[in-house]
ROTIZA-732817 format. One record per residue (C-alpha): residue number from 1; x, y, z. Coordinates in steps of 0.001 Angstrom, whole numbers, plus 500000, padded with zeros to 6 digits. Layout:
+-------+--------+--------+--------+
| numar |     xx |     yy |     zz |
+-------+--------+--------+--------+
|   NUM |      X |      Y |      Z |
...
+-------+--------+--------+--------+
***
This chain:
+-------+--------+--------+--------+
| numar |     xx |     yy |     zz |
+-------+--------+--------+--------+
|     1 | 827307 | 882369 | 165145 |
|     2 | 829668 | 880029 | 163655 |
|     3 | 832007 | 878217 | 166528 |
|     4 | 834799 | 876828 | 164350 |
|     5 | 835743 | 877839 | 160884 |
|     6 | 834384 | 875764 | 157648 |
|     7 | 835125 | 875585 | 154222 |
|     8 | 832576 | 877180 | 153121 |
|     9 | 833595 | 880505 | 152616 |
|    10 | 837058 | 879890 | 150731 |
|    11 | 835132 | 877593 | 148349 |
|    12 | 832119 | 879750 | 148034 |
|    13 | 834134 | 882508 | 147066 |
|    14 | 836157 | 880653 | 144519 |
|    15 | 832649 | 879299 | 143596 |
|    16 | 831555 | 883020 | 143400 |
|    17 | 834473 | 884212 | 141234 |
|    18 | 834372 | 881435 | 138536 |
|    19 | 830649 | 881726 | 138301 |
|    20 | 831276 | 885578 | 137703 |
|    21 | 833710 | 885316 | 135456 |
|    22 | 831655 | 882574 | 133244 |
|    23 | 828421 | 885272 | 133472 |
|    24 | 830898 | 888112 | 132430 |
|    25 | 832184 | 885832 | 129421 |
|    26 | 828625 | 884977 | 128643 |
|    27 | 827402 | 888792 | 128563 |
|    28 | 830654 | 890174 | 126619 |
|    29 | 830048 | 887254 | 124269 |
|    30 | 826622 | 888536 | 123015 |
|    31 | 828458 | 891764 | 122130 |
|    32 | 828471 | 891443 | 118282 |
|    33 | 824990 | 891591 | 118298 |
|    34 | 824000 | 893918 | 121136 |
|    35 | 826230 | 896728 | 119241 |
|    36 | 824010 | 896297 | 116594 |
|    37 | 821513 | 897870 | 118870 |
|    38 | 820270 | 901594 | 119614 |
|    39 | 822884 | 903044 | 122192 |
|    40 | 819875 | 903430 | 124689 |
|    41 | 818902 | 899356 | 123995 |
|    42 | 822467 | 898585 | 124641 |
|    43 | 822512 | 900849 | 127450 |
|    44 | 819469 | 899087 | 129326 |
|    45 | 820928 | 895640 | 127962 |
|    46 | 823957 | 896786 | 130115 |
|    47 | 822409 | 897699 | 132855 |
|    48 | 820367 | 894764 | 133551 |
|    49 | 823195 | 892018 | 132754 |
|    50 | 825323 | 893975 | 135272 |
|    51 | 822769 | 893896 | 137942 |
|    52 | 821210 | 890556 | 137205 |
|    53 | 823808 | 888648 | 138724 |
|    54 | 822755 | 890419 | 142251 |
|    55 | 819639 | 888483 | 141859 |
|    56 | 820658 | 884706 | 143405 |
|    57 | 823700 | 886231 | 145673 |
|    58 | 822103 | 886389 | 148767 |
|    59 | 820887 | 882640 | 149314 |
|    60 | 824733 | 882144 | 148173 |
|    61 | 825572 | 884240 | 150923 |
|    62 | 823500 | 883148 | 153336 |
|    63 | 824384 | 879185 | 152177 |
|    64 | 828416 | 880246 | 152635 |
|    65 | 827756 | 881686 | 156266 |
|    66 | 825308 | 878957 | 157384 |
|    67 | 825109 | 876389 | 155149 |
|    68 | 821490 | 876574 | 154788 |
|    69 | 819966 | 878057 | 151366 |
|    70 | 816985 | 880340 | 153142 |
+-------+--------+--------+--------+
***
């Protein structure tokens, strides 16, 4: 348990929210050519893209609570 407060979690958040916002950028950029696509493609497309960024949260959650990646 953490004694005294650290900048990690205010940064990691903004860290966290900018690193979002590029991914969602990134995935509604490739939208010309995914609604080219079969609505269930597009679907799955969807569905993965909006789960894939799950994927390397918690190491950045456990990094922002105790500075350690693992």
């Amino acid at each position: 348990m953490r004694e005294k407060p650290t900048l990690r979690i205010p940064l990691g958040l903004i860290a966290l929210l900018i690193a979002l916002g590029i991914y969602i950028f990134a995935v509604a950029s490739l939208s010309p050519w995914v609604g080219q696509w079969h609505a269930g493609l597009q679907a799955v497309f969807y569905l993965v893209a909006g789960v894939a960024w799950l994927l390397p949260l918690r190491r950045f959650l456990i990094w922002m609570e105790t500075g350690r990646w693992g």
